[in-house]
C-alpha positions as CSV (number, residue, x, y, z in Angstrom):
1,X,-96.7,2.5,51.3
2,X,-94.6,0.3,48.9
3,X,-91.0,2.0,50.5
4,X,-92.9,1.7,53.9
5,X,-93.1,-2.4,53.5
6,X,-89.7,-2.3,52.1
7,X,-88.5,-0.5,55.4
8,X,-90.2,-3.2,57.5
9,X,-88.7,-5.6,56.3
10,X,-85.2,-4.9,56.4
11,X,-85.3,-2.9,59.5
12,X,-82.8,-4.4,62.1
13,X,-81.4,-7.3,59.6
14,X,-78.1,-4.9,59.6
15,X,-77.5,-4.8,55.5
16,X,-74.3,-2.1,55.8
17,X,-74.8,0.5,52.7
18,X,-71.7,2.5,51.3
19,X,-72.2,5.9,50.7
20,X,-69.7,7.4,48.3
21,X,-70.3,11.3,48.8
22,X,-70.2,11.2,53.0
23,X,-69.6,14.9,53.2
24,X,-72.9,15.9,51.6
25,X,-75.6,17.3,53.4
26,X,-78.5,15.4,52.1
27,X,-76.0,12.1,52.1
28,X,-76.1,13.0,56.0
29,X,-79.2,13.6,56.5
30,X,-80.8,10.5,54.6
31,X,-78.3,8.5,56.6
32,X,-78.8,9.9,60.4
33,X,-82.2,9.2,59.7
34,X,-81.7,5.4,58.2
35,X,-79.6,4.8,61.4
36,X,-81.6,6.2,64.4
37,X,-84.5,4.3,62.6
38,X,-82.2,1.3,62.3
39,X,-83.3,0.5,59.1
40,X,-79.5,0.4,57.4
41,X,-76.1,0.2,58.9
42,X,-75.2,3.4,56.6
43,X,-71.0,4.1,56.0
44,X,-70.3,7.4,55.1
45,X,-66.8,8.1,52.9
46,X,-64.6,10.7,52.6
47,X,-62.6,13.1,54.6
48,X,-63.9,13.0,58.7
49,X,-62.7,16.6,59.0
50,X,-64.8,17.8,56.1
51,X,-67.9,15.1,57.2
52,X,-67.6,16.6,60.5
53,X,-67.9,19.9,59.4
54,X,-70.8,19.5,57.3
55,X,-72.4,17.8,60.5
56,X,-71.8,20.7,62.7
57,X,-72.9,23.2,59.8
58,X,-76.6,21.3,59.0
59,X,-76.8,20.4,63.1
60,X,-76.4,16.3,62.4
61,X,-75.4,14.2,65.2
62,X,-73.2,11.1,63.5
63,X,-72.2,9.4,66.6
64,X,-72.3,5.5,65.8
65,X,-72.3,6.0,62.3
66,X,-69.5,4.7,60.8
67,X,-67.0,7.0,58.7
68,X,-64.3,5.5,56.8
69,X,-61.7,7.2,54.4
70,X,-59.3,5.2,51.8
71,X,-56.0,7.1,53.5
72,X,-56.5,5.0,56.8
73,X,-58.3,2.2,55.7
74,X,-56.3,-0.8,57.4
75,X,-56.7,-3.0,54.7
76,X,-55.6,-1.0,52.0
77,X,-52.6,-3.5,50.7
78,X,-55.2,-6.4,50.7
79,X,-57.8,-4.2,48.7
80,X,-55.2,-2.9,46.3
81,X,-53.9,-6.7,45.5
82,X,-57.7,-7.5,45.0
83,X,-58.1,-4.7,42.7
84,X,-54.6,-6.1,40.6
85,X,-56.4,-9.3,40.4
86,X,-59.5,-7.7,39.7
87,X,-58.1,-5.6,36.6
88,X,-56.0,-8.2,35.1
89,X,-53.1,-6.6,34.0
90,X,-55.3,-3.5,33.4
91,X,-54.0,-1.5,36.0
92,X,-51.0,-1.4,38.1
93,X,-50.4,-1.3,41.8
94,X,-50.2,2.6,41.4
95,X,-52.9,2.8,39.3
96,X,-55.2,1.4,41.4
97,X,-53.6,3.1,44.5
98,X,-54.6,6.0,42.7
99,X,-58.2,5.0,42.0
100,X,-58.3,3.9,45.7
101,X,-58.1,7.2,46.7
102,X,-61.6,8.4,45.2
103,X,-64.4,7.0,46.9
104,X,-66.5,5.8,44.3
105,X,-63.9,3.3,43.2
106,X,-62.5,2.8,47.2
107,X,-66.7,2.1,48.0
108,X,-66.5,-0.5,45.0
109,X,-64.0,-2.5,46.5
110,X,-65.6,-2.4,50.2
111,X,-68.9,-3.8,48.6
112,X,-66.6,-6.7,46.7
113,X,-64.7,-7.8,49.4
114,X,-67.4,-8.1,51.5
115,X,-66.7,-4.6,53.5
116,X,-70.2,-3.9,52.8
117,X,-73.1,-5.5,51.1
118,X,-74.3,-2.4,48.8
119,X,-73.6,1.0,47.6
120,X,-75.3,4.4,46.8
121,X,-73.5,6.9,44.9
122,X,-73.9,10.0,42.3
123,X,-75.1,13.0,45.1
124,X,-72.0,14.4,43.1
125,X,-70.6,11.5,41.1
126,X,-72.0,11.4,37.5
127,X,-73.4,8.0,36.7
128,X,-70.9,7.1,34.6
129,X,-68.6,7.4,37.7
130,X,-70.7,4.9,39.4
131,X,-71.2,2.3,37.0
132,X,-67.9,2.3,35.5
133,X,-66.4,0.7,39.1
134,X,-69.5,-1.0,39.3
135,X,-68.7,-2.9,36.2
136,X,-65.4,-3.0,36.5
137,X,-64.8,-4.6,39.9
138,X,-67.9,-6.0,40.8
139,X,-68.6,-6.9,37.4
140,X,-72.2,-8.5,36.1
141,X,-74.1,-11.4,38.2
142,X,-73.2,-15.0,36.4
143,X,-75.7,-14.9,33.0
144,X,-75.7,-11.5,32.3
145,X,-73.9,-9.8,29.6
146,X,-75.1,-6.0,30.1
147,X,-76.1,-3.8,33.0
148,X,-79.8,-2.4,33.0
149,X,-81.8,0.2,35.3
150,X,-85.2,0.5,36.4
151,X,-87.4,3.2,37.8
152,X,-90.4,2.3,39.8
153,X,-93.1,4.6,40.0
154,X,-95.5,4.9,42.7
155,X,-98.8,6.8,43.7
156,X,-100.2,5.3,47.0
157,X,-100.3,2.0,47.1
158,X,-99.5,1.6,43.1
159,X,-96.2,0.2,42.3
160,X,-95.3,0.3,38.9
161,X,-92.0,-0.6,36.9
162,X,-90.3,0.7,33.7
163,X,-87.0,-0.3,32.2
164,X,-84.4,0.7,30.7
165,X,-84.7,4.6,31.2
166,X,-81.0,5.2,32.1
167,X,-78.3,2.9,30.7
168,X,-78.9,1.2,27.2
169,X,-79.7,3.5,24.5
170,X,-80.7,1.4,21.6
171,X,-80.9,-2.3,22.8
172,X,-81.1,-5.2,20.2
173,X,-83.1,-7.7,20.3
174,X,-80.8,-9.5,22.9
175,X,-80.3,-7.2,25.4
176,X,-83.8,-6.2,25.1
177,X,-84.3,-9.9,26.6
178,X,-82.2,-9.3,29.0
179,X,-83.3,-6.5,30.2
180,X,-87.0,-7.7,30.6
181,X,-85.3,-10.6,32.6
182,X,-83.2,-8.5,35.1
183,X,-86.4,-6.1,35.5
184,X,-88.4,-8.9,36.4
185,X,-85.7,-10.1,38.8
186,X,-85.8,-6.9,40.7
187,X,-89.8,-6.6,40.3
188,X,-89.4,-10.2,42.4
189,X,-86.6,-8.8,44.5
190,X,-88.8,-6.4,45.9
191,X,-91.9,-8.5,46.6
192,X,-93.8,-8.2,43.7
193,X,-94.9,-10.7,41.1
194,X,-93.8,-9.2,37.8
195,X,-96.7,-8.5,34.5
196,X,-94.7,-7.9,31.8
197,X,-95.4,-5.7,28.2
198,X,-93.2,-5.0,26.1
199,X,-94.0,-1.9,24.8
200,X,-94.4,-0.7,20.8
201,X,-96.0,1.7,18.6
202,X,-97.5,-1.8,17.4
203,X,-99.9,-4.3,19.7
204,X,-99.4,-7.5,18.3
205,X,-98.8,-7.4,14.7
206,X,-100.9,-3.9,14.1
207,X,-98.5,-1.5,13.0
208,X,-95.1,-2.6,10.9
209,X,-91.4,-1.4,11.2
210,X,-88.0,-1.9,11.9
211,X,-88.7,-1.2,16.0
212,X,-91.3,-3.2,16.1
213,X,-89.6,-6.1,14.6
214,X,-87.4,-5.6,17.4
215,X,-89.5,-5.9,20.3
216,X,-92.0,-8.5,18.9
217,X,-88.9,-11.0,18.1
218,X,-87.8,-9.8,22.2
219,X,-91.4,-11.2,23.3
220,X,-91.5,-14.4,21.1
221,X,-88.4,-15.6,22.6
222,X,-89.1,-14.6,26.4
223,X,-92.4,-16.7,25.7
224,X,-90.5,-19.7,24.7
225,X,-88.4,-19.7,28.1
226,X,-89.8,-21.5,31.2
227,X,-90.2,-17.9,32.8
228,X,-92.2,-17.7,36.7
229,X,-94.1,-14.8,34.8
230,X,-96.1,-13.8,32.0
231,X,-94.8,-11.7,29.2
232,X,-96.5,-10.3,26.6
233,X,-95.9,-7.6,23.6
234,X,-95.5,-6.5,21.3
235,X,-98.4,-3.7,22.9
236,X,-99.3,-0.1,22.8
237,X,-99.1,1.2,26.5
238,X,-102.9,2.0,26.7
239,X,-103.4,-2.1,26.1
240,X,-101.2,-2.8,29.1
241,X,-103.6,-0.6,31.7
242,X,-106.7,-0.5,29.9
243,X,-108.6,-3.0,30.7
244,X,-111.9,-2.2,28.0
245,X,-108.5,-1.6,25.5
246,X,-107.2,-4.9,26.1
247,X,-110.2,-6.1,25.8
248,X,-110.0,-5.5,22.0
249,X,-106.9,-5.6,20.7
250,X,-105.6,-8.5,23.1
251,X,-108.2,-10.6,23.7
252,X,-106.4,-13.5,24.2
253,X,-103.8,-12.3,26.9
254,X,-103.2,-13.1,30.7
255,X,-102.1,-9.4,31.8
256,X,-103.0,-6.8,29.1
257,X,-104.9,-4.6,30.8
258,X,-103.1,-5.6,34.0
259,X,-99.6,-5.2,33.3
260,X,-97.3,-3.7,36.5
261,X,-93.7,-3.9,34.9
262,X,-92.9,-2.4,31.7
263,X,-90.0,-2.3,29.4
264,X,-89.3,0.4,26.8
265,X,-87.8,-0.5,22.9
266,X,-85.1,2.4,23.7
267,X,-84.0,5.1,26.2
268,X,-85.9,7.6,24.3
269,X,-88.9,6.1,24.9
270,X,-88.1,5.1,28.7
271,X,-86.6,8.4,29.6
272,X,-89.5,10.3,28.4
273,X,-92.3,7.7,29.3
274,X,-91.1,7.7,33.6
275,X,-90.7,11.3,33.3
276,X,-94.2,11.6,31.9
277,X,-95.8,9.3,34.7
278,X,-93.9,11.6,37.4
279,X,-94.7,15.0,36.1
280,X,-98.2,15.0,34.7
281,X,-99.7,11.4,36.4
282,X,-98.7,12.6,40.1
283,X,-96.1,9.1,40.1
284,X,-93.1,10.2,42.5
285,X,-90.1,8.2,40.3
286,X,-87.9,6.0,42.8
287,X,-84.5,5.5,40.7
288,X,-82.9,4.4,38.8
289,X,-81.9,1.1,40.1
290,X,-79.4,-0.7,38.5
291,X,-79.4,-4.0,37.1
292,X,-77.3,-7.3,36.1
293,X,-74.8,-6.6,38.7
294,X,-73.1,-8.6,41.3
295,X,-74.2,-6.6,44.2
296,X,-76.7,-3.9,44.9
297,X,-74.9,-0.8,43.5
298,X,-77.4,2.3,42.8
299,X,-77.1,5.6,41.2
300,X,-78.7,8.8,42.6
301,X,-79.9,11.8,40.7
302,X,-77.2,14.6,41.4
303,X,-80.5,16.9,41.8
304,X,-81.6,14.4,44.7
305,X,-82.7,15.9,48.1
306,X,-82.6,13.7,51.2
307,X,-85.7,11.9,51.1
308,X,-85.0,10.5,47.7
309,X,-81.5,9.1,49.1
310,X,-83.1,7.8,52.3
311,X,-85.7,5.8,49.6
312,X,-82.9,4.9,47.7
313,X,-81.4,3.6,50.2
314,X,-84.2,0.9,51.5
315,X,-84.1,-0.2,48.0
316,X,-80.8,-0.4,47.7
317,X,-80.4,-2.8,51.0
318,X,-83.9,-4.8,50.2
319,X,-82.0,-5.7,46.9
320,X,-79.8,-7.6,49.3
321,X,-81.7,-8.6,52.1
322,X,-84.6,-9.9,49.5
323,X,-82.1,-11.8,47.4
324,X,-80.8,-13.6,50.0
């Protein structure tokens, strides 16, 4: 239900999504689909002799679906001259002519010159390969220092939200802030009010140690901003969805008991907390999306089948639509 409202309210608003890995089957299917139910104008990149033959193997039909490839891209001296600029004195002309030629970083450059107005990669890209253009041309939105991801989980019409599990491996107490505040921008960006918990070993004050430290200093200082939304931590997890837990060891709080969005102390914790929900709590995982960036840019699982990019992709284009 959650990707169905997301669908619905992008459908027809023509938000053109980049696909880096065009020639891949489940690239082509996720994207025939998104076009014939106009929910995305999708562009698929790479080679149109080796797209078309991955069409005619699986039985896709691409016809209005837009195919581009860096070699005959009509722009190409204007993009390359942005990329110089971009760089600054990083990279040469042939250096980036060079980069140019792959589509992750040739996708980049079509989403920051306005070619596009998002970008799904890593069907085959790594996700280093897709957030190093990312952060390198695009760069991070205005008041943001690192890039983030989230994962949202979801089990009918249950939505809920857990970051960092893919990027940061060990955030201080500073990026820990930001990260609450770009998750909560992309809880809102998706049309939910965010419930934030900080989550700890440690609910308020009950346990000691150098982690905990950590993310009750992240909370005290979130609390102090003129946020839109309630924070709260330091908390166990069973505090934030309990309510007859909360009850006890947070008596005082807004949202224990009730909290939607939640952000891990480390990537330990996150990576093995969203795999938990998804395995053993029947949660499917829809992710991870990144954060902090310019643009929507997302990274897909390399073990992703079709559906999963087609879901990606509403995400992807209501981070842009719903930004607006």
């Amino acid at each position: 239900m959650f990707v169905d409202e997301l669908r619905d309210k992008i459908r027809g608003k023509g938000v053109r999504i980049v696909f880096t890995e065009g020639p891949d089957h489940r690239v082509q299917e996720a994207a025939v689909r998104l076009y014939k139910e106009e929910i995305v104008e999708p562009v698929l990149l790479g080679d149109p002799e080796e797209i078309a033959a991955t069409a005619k193997t699986y039985g896709f039909d691409l016809d209005g679906i837009c195919i581009m490839t860096p070699k005959d891209f009509p722009d190409m001296d204007k993009m390359v001259t942005r990329m110089i600029e971009l760089r600054r004195g990083k990279m040469d002309e042939a250096s980036c002519r060079k980069a140019l030629q792959q589509t992750n970083y040739f996708g980049t450059m079509l989403v920051q010159m306005g070619y596009a107005d998002g970008l799904l990669g890593g069907a085959t890209y790594s996700t280093a390969d897709t957030v190093r253009p990312a952060l390198q041309l695009v760069k991070a939105a205005p008041g943001n220092s690192i890039v983030s991801s989230c994962f949202v989980l979801v089990k009918g019409d249950e939505q809920l939200f857990m970051g960092d599990c893919s990027i940061n491996i060990n955030p201080n107490v500073d990026e820990l802030v930001e990260i609450t505040m770009q998750t909560a921008n992309t809880v809102k960006q998706l049309g939910i009010q965010p419930r934030i918990g900080l989550l700890s070993y440690s609910t308020l004050g009950s346990a000691k140690g150098e982690s905990v430290a950590k993310v009750r200093e992240a909370a005290i200082r979130l609390q102090r901003m003129p946020l839109d939304y309630k924070v709260e931590g330091e908390m166990q997890f069973d505090c934030c969805v309990a309510p007859e837990v909360a009850a006890l060891k947070a008596p005082d709080s807004e949202i224990a008991g009730n909290i939607n969005t939640f952000v891990f102390p480390n990537i330990d914790a996150g990576n093995i907390g969203y795999k938990i929900a998804a395995r053993l709590g029947g949660y499917e995982a829809i992710g991870p999306i990144l954060q902090g960036l310019n643009a929507p840019i997302n990274d897909l699982s390399r073990g992703c089948n079709a559906e999963e990019i087609y879901k990606m992709a509403i995400v992807t284009a209501a981070q842009k639509f719903m930004n607006i």
